[in-house]
C-alpha positions as CSV (number, residue, x, y, z in Angstrom):
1,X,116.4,91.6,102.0
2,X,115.0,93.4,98.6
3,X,114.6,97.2,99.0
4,X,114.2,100.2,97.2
5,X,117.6,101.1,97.1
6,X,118.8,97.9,95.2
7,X,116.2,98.3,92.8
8,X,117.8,102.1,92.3
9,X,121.1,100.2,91.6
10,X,119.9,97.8,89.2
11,X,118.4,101.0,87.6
12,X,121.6,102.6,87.3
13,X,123.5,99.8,86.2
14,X,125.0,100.4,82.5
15,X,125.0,97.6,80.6
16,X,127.4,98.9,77.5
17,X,124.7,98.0,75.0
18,X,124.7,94.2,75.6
19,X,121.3,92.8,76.9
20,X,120.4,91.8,79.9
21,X,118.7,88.7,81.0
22,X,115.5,88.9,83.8
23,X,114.7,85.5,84.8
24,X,111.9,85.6,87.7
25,X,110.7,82.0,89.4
26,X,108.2,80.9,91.5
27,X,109.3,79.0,94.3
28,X,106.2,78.4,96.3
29,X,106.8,75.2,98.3
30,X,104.5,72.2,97.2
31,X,106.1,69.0,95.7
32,X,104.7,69.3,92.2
33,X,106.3,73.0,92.2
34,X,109.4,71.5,93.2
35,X,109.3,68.6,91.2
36,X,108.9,70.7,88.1
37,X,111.1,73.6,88.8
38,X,114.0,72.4,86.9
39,X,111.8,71.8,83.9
40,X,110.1,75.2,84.2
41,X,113.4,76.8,84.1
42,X,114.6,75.3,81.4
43,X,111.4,76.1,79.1
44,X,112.1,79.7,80.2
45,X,115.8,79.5,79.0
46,X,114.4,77.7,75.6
47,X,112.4,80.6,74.9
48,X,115.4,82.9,75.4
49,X,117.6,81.4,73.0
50,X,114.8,81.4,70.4
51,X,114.2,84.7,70.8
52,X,117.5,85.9,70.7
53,X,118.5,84.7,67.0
54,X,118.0,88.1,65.7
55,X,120.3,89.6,67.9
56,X,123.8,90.5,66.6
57,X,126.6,88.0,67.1
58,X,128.3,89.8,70.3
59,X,124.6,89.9,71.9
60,X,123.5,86.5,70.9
61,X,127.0,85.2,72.2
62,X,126.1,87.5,75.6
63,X,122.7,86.0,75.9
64,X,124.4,82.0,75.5
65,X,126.8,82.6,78.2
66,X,124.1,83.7,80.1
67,X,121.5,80.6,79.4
68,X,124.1,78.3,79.5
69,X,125.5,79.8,83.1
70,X,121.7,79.8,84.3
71,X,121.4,76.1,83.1
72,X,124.4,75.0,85.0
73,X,123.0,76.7,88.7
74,X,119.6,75.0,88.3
75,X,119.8,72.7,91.2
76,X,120.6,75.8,93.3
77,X,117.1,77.2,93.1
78,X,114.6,76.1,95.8
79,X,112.4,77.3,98.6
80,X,114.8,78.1,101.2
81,X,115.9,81.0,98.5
82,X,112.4,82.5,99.8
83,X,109.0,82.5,97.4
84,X,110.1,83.2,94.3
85,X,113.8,84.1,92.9
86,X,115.0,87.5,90.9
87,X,118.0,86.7,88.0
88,X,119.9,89.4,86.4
89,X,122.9,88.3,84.3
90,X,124.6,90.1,81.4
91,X,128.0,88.4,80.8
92,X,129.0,91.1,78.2
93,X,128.4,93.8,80.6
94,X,129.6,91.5,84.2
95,X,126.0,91.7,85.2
96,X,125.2,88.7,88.0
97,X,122.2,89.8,90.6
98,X,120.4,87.7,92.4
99,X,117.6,88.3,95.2
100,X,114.9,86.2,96.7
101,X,111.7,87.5,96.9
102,X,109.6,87.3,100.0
103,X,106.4,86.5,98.1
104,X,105.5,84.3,94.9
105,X,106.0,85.6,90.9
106,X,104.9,84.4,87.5
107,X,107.8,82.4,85.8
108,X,109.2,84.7,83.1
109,X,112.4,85.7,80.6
110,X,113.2,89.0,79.6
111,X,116.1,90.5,77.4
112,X,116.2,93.9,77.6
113,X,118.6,96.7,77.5
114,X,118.1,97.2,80.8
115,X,117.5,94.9,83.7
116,X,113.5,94.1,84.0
117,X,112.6,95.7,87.3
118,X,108.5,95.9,87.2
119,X,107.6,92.8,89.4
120,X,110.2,94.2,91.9
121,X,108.7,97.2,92.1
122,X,105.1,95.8,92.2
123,X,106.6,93.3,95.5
124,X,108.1,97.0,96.9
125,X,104.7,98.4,97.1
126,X,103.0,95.4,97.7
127,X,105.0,94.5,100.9
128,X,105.1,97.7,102.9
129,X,106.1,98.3,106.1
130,X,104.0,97.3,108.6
131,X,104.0,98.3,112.6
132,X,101.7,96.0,115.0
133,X,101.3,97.0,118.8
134,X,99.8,94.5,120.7
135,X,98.6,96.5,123.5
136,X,97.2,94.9,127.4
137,X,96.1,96.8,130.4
138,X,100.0,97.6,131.9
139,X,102.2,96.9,128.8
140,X,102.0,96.8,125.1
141,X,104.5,95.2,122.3
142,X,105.7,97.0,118.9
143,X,106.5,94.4,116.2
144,X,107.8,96.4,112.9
145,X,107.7,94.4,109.6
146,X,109.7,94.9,106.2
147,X,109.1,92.7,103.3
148,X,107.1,90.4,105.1
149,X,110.1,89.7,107.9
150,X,110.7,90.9,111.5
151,X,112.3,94.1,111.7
152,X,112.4,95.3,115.3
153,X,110.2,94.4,118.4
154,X,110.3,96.0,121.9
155,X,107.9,95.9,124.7
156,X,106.8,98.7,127.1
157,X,104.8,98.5,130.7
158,X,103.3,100.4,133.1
159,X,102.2,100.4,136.4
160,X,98.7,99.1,136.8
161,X,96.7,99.3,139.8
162,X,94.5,96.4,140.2
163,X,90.7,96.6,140.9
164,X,89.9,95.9,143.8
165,X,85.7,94.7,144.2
166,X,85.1,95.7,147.8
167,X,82.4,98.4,148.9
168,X,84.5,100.2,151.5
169,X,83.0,103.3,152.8
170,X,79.3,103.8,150.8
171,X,81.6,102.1,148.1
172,X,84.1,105.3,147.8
173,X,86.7,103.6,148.2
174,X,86.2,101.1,145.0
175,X,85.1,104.2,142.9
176,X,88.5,105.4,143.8
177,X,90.7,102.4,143.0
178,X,88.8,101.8,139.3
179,X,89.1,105.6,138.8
180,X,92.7,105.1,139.4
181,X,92.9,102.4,137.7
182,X,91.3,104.1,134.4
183,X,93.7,107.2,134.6
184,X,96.8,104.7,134.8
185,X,95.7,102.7,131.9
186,X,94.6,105.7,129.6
187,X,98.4,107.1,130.7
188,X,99.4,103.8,129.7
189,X,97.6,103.9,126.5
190,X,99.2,107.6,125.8
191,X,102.3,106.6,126.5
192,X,101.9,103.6,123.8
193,X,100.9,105.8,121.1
194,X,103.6,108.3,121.8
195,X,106.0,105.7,121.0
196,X,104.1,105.2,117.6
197,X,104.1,108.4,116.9
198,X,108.6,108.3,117.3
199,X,108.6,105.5,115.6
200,X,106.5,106.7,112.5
201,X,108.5,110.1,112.4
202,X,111.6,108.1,112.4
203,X,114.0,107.8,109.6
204,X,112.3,103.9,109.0
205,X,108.9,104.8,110.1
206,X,106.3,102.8,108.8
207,X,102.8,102.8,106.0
208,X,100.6,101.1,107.5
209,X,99.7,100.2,111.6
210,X,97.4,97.5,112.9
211,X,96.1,97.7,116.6
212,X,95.4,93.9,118.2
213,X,94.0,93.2,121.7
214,X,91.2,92.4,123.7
215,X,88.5,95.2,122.4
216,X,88.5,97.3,125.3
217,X,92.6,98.1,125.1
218,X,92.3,98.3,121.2
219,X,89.4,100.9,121.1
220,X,91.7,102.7,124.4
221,X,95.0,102.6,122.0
222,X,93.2,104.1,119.2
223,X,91.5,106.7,120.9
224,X,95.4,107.8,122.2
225,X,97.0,108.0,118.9
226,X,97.9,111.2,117.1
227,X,95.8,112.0,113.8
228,X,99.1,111.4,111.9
229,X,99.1,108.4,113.0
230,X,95.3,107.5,113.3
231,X,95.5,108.1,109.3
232,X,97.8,105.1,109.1
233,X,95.2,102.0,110.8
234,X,94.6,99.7,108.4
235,X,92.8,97.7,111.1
236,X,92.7,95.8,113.8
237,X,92.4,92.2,115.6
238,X,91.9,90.2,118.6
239,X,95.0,88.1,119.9
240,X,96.0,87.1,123.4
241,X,99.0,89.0,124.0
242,X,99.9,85.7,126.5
243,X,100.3,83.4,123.7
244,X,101.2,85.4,121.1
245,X,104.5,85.1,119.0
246,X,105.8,87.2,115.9
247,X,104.9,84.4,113.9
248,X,100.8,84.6,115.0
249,X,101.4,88.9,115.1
250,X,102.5,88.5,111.2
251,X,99.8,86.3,110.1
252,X,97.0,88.9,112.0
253,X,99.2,92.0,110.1
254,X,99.3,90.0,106.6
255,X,95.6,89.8,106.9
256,X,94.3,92.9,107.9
257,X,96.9,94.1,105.3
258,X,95.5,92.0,102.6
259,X,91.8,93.5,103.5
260,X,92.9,96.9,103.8
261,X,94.2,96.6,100.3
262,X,91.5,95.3,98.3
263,X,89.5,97.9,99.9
264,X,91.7,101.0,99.1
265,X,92.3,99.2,95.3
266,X,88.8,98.9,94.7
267,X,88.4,102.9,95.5
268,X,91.4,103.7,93.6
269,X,90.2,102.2,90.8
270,X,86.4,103.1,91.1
271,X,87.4,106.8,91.4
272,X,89.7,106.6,88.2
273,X,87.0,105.2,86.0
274,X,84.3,107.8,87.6
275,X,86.8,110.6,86.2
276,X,87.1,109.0,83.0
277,X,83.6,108.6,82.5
278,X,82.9,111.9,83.1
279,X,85.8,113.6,81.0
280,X,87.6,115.1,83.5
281,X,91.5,114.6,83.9
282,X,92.0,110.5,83.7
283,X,92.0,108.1,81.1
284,X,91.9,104.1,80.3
285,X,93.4,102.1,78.3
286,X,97.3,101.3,77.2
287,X,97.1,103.6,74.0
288,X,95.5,106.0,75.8
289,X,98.1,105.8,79.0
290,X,100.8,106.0,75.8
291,X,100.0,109.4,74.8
292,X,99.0,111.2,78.1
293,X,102.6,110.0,79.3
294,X,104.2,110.7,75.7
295,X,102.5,114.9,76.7
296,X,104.1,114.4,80.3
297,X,100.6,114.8,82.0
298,X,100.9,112.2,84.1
299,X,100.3,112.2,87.8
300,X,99.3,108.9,88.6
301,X,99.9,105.6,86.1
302,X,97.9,102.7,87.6
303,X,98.8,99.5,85.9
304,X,97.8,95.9,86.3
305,X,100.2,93.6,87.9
306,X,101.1,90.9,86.1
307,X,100.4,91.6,82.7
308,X,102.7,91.6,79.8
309,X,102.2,93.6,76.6
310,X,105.1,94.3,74.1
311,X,105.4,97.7,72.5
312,X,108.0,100.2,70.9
313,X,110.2,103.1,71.7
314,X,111.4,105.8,69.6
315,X,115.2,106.2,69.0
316,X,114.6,109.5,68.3
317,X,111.8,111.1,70.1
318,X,111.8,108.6,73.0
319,X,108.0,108.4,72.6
320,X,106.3,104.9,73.9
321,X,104.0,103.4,71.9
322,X,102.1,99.6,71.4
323,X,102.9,100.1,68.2
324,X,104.9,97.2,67.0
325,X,106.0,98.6,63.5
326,X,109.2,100.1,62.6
327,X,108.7,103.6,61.8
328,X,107.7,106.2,64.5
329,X,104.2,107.3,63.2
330,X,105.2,111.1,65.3
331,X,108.3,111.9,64.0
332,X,109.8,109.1,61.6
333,X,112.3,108.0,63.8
334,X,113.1,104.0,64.0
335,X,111.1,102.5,66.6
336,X,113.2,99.3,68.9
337,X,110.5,96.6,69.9
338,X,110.5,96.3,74.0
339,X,109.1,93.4,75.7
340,X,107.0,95.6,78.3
341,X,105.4,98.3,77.0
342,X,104.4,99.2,80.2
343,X,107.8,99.2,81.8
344,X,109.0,102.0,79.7
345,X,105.9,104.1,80.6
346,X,106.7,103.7,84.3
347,X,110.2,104.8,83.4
348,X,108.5,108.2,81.3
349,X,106.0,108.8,84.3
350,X,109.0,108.9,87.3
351,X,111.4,110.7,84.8
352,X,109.1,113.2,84.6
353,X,107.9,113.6,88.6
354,X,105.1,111.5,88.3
355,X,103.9,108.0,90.4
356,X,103.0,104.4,89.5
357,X,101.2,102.4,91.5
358,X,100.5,98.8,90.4
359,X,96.7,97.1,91.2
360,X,97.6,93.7,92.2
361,X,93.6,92.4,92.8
362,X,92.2,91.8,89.8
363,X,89.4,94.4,88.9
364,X,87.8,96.2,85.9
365,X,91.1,97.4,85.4
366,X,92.3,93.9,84.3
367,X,90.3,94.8,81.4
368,X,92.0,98.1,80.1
369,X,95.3,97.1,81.4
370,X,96.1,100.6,82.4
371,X,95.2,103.7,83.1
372,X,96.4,107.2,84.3
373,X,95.0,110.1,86.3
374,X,96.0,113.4,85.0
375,X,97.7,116.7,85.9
376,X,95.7,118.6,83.4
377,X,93.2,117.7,80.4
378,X,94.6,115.9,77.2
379,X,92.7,116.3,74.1
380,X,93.3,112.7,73.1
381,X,93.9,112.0,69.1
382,X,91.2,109.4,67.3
383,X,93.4,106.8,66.0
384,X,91.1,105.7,63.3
């Protein structure tokens, strides 16, 4: 299963100057997919070996090995590796990664450097962990999900006093038994979210809960829940806990989740453009993202999943630009061509203790590309 931690691997991986070749697939099942995934790949490694002609002759022999090894495993690639399929081969530097992807990618081939890590990361934050409780009047159920797959599950009951509809004395004695019965399933309730509360202090914990049931138990379990985890609902659902199976729980948690994050995207990026507008510490736009991260004053980088733009990097002064000339208009320097600008900036903006979060949705930031929120005003330079 893809985590974080492999991603820090790949990261850390030297290559010993020879590139390294990123090959990402979709493997979304469907016939036609299927039926032109072998042709899809091959267009991919075409493009590859075009590009790579300008390379010197240990690289371009490198890069060969690599197509020609890719070419070979072809028939290997299909759904049952999961949606989509991650390839990182060097055979100068003994590179050969693979990992399927729990969700769908955009065919692509980069040679890099460095292994091209972006649409992991972007499937990282998409896919967070999720924790469901499923709660009834006596018992509840805890499904945890990572990267769209079943983690744990464990159920908890309680004892639950039934309500009994007869009048008794005057009636006292029915008042009694539902009065009963409310304390046991508000304990029950309690004793529910302390259990989410373990679990989200925990060394796994979880980002984001969802709460499904009939209404009453829902709006009971929420009520329960400490306010450090209360912050965490993303929502919440109706499902018969009688009939329910993981499957039905992850398809109720994928939507709420999917809901939940067009909503907090859509603030994100509304609040980044209202401080832009108004000149206070953000700013949009790829050149613009370039030099607030070139000054370090970067506290957020929000970038647009999906999107490709090529750029430079200094040798010298490491500075990041979309520049695609030769000379460093800073300092001089020789500037290297990258495939993904973007890529490097994310690399800038954690080197120096900053975040990146990638918008999947599309937006008005599909327009700009990028954009950053700031740790302190830039007086930005007029390029013209």
């Amino acid at each position: 299963m893809l985590d974080q931690a492999q991603i820090d691997r790949l990261k850390r991986t030297d290559a010993g100057g020879f590139p390294v070749l990123s090959v990402y697939v979709n493997l979304q099942p469907g016939p036609v997919s299927l039926r032109n995934l072998p042709a899809r790949i091959k267009d991919l490694l075409a493009q590859v070996e075009a590009s790579s002609e300008s390379l010197s002759r240990s690289e371009r022999l490198s890069i060969r090995e690599d197509v020609h090894a890719l070419s070979r495993d072809i028939g290997r690639f299909g759904p049952d590796l999961g949606h989509g399929v991650a390839v990182f081969r060097s055979s100068g530097a003994g590179i050969d990664e693979q990992f399927a992807l729990p969700g769908p990618v955009r065919d692509r081939a980069i040679v890099e450097s460095t292994p091209y890590l972006r649409p992991l990361e972007a499937m990282i934050e998409h896919y967070q962990r999720y924790c469901v409780a499923v709660v009834g009047r006596r018992f509840g159920s805890i499904f945890r999900f990572s990267m769209d797959q079943l983690d744990t599950w464990e159920e908890m009951r309680d004892e639950e006093i039934r309500k009994a509809n007869y009048g008794g004395f005057s009636g006292y004695e029915e008042q009694r038994v539902r009065a009963r019965a409310d304390e046991m399933a508000a304990r029950h309730y309690r004793h529910v979210a302390g259990r989410l509360a373990e679990l989200k202090r925990s060394d796994g914990g979880f980002d984001l809960l969802m709460v499904g049931g009939s209404d009453s138990h829902v709006a009971g379990l929420l009520e329960a829940l400490s306010p450090d985890v209360a912050d965490l609902s993303a929502g919440t659902f109706t499902i018969d806990p009688g009939t329910m199976t993981p499957s039905t729980v992850l398809e109720h948690a994928r939507r709420v989740a999917a809901e939940w994050e067009v909503q907090e995207e859509s603030r994100l990026v509304a609040d980044l453009f209202d401080a832009a507008a108004s000149g206070g510490t953000a700013v949009l736009g790829l050149d613009q993202a370039c030099e607030a991260v070139n000054r370090r004053a970067v506290e957020v980088l929000y970038v647009q999943a999906g999107q490709i733009t090529p750029g430079s990097v200094c040798a010298d002064c490491e500075r990041v630009t979309c520049e695609t000339g030769t000379v460093c208009s800073a300092c001089g320097g020789s500037l290297r061509g990258v495939p993904d600008v973007v890529d490097h900036l994310s690399e800038s903006v954690r080197g120096a203790g900053g975040r990146v979060r990638h918008i999947l949705n599309d937006g008005p930031l599909a327009e700009v590309e990028a954009g950053a929120s700031l740790r302190y005003a830039v007086a930005m330079v007029d390029p013209t």
